[in-house]
N, C-alpha and C positions, 0 to 999 in steps of 0.2 A: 209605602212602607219600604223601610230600606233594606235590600236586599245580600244575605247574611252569606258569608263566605269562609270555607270549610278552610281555606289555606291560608288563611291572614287575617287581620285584622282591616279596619276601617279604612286605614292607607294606603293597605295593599301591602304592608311592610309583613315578613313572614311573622306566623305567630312563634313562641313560645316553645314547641317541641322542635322547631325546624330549629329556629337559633341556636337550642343546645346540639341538635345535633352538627349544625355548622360548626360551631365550637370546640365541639369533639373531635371531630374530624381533623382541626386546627392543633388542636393538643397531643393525637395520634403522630402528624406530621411531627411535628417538634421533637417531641418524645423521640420519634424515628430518626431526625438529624440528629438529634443531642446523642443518643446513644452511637450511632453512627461516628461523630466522634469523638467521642471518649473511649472506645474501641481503637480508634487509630491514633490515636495519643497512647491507651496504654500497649498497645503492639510497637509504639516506637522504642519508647519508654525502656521497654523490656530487649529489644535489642540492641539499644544502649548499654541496657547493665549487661546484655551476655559480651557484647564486646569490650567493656571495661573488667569482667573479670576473666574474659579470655588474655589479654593482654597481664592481668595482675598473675595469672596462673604460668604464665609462661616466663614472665620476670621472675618471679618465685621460684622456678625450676630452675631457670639460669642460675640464680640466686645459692639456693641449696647446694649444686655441683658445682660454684666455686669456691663456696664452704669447704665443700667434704674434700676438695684439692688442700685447700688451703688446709685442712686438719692434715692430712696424709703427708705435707712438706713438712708439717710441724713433728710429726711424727718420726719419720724418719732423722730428719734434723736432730730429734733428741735424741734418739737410738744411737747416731753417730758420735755426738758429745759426751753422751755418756758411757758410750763402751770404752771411750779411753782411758777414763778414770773410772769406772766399773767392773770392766771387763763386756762380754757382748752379752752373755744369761743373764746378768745381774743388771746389765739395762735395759733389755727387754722385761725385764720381770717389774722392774720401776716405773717406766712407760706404761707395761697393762694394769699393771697396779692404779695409776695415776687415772689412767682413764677408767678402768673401772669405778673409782670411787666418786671422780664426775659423773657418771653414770646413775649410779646409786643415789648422788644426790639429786638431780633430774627427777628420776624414775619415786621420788616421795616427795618432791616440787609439783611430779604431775598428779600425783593420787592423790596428794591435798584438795591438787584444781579440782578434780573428778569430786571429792565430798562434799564440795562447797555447791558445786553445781547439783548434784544433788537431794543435797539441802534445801536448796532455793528453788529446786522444782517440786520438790515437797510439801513445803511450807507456804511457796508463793513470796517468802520474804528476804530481804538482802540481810 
């Protein structure tokens, strides 16, 4: 009679419980590299973007204070042109006046944005 074998089959080839767990074991591995990297892809990934907007943060401040020169020559510039045909109160008062109402219209440009945005997170819809 042929004598019967707890660990394998006829061949000697492992049975059925062993092979999945080889299998397991195989899928465990994999699993463990694949996430392995995709962790170091998204860690690059991400200090890519912080160095792209370290660099946009910093152009953009540059950016801004040469605006706000560039507003402050403007400024002046008009104060001077107009005080001689104004006088100096009445072109300081033209000038804040001026900017002022830039301002204003801004400042209800931006509270538009604010309700829109709003809206859209309320709603869910554009």
């Amino acid at each position: 009679m042929a004598e019967h074998r707890s660990d394998g089959d006829r061949d000697g080839k492992p049975n059925g419980g062993e092979a999945i767990g080889e299998d397991l074991r195989g899928l465990i591995g994999a699993a463990t590299r694949l996430a392995s990297a995709e962790l170091a892809y998204q860690t690059l990934r991400v200090r890519l973007i912080g160095k792209a907007a370290m660099r946009g943060a910093i152009t953009g401040a540059l950016a801004a204070m040469l605006l706000f020169f560039t507003l402050m020559a403007l400024v002046v510039g008009l104060l001077l042109a107009l005080a001689r045909s104004l006088g100096a109160w009445a072109a300081l008062g033209a000038v804040a006046g001026g900017f002022l109402l830039a301002a204003l219209i801004a400042a209800l440009v931006c509270m538009a944005s604010v309700r829109r945005i709003r809206k859209l997170l309320r709603d869910g819809k554009g």
